[in-house]
N, C-alpha and C positions, 0 to 999 in steps of 0.2 A: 504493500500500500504506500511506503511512503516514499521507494522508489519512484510508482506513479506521478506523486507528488512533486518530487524533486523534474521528472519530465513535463509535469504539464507547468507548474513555474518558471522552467525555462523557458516555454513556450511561449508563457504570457509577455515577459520583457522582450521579448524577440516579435512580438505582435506589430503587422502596420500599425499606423498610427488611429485608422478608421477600425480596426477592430479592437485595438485598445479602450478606445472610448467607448465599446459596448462589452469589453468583457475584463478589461485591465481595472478599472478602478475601481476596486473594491471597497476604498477608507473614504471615498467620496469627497480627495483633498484637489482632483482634479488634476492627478499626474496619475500616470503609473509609475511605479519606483517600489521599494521592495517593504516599504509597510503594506503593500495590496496584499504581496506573498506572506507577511506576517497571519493577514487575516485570513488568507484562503488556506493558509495549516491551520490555521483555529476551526474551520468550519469542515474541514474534511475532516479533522482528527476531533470534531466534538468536545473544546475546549474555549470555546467561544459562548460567553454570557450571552444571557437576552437585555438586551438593552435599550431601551428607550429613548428614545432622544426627538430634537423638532430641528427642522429647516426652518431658516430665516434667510431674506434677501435683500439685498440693499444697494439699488445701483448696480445690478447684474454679477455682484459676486454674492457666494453663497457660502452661510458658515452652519454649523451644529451644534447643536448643546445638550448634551447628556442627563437627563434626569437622576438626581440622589436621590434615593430613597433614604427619609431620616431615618436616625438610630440614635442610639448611647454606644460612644468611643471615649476610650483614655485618649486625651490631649498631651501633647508634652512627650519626658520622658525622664525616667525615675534614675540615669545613668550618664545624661549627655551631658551638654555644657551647660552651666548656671543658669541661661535666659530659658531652657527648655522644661525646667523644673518649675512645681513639682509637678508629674502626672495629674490630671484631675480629671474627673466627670464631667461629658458635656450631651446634653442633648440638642439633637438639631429637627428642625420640623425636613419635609421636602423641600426641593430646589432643583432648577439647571444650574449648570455649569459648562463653558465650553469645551468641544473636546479637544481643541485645542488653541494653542498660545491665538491671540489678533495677530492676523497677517497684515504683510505691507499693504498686501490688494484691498484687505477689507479696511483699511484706517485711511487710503487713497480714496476710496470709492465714500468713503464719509467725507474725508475732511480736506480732499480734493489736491492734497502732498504729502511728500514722503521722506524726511529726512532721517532713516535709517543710515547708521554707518557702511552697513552691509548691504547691500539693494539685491533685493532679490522677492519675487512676488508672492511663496509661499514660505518665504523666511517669515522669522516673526518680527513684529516692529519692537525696535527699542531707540535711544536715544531720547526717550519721551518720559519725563515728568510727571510725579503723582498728580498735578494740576492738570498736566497736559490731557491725563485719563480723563480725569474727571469731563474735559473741553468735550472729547472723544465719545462718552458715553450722553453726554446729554443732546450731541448731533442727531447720535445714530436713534438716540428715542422719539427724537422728534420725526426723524425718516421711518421708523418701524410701529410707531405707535406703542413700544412698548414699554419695559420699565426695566432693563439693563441696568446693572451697577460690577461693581467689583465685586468679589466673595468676601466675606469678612474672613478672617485667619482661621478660627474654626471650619469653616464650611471648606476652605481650601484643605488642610487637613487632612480632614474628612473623605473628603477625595482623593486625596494624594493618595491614602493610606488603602483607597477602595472602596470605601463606605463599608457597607453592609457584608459585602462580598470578598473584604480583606482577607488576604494568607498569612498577614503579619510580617511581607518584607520590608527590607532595609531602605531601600529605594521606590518608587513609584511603579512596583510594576514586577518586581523581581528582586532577586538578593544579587544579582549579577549585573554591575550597572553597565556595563557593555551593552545589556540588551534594551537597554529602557535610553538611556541619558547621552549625549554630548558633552561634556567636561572637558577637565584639563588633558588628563593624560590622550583622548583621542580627536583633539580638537587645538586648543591653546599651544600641547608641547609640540607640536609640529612643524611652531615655526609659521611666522607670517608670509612665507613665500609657498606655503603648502595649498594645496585647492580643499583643507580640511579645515583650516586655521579661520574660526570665529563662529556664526549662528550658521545654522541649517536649515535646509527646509523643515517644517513642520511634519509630527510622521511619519518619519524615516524611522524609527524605534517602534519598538513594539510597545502597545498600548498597556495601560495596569487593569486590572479584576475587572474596571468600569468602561474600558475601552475609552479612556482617555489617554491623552496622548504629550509626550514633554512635559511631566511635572517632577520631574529629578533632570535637572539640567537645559540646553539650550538659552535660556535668557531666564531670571529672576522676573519675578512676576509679582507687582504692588497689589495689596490688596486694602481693602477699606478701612481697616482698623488704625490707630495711634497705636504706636510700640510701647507696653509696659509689662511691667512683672506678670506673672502668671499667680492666681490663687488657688488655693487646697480646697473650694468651696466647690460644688454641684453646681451645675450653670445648665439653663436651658436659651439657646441660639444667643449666645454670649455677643457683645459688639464690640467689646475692647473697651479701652480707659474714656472716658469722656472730652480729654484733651490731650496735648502733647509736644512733643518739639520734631518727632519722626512719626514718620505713617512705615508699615511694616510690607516687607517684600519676601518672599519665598520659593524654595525652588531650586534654588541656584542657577549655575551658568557655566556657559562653554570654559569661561576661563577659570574656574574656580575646581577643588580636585572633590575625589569622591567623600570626604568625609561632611562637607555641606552641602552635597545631593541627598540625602537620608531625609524622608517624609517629614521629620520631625525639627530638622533646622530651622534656628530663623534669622531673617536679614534686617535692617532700616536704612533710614536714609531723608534729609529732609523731602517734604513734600515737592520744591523748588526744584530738585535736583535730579539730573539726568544722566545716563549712562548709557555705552553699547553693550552693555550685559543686561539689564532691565526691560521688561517690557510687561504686557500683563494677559488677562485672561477673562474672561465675559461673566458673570453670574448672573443668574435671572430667578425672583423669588416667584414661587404658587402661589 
């Protein structure tokens, strides 16, 4: 069988381009490229969740967002660095979430430019400002009708870790962060003159339990909260500190190594401030 497999994968990258677009795209990012192959071994080998998700459109690009199903998850972690402690109880009601990072095409197709360090249309945007999101998400609400935000740290999380559906890996997706993540060691150490050196397209790694996609690596990703200590107390759809001096970023990035890819890291950064490692990710509440 999985010989099979290995031949009809070959097939598919070797596909014209007109039958690619009827049987290559499988992750629905609008390439074929080898997250299709990811998910066509999930669906022959029956290792692929049911997952839920909606289409949105904006200006003729099209993005996805993954439904969580709430739960109770340990936040944190009882082991890591200082900011990550201590573990605590959190409940989350439902939510989307994108399944993957904002691309240049879709922050182009809103906000009509693209000053990514990296250009590239199914890279993800970074260079951009927790304000800058903010600019970004009340465009695209006014273009969609809908009510887009950032995920707050918990919900990101949550996700990262798999929601409901978690195996309890290290990383987004896996214990082996080759499979999941862009970092340092196969991105950054290669050297700027490498065709690997900085962000990538969008799902090219294999997706985590939720069939999301880049949430251990490729670009740090801002999410809605002020950055502050963590409590020992039970929280239900927690929103973080009520003010602050940083907003909180998560994720990691191509340049950064594996030890702040782990679900459970976390970053800041003023709200003002921008980076080509940063960029961010869609939340949309029920």
């Amino acid at each position: 069988m999985k010989r099979l497999f290995t031949l009809f994968a070959s097939a598919l990258m070797t596909m014209s381009l007109s039958a690619q677009s009827i049987w290559g795209d499988l992750n629905g990012d609008g390439e074929v490229n080898t997250g299709d192959v990811t998910v066509l071994y999930n669906i022959i080998f029956g290792t692929a969740a049911t997952i839920e998700s909606t289409v949105f459109e904006v200006n003729g690009v099209t993005f996805k967002m993954v439904k969580v199903d709430g739960g109770t998850f340990q936040m944190g972690s009882a082991s890591g660095y200082k900011d990550e402690k201590p573990a605590h109880s959190v409940t989350l009601s439902d939510y989307y979430i994108g399944e993957m990072e904002v691309t240049q095409e879709l922050w182009q197709a809103v906000m009509g430019s693209n000053y990514s360090y990296f250009k590239g249309n199914k890279r993800p945007m970074e260079c951009i400002s927790w304000n800058d999101c903010q600019e970004f998400i009340s465009k695209l609400n006014e273009l969609t009708g809908q009510t887009f935000r950032m995920p707050t740290e918990a919900e990101w999380e949550f996700a990262a870790r798999g929601g409901m559906k978690s195996k309890g890996y290290t990383y987004s997706g896996s214990n082996n962060i080759d499979d999941v993540a862009w970092y340092y060691d196969n991105s950054y150490a290669k050297g700027s003159s490498s065709p690997d050196y900085g962000t990538h397209d969008v799902a090219t790694k294999s997706p985590n339990e939720l069939g999301i996609y880049d949430m251990s690596g490729n670009v740090w990703e801002w999410c809605q909260d002020w950055y502050g200590s963590y409590s020992s107390i039970d929280q239900t759809n927690p929103l973080g500190p009520d003010s602050g001096s940083y907003r909180v970023f998560r994720g990691s990035s191509w340049d950064y190594g594996a030890d702040h890819c782990r679900t459970v890291n976390r970053g800041s950064d003023s709200p003002l401030d921008a980076g080509y490692c940063i960029g961010l990710r869609l939340a949309l509440p029920l």
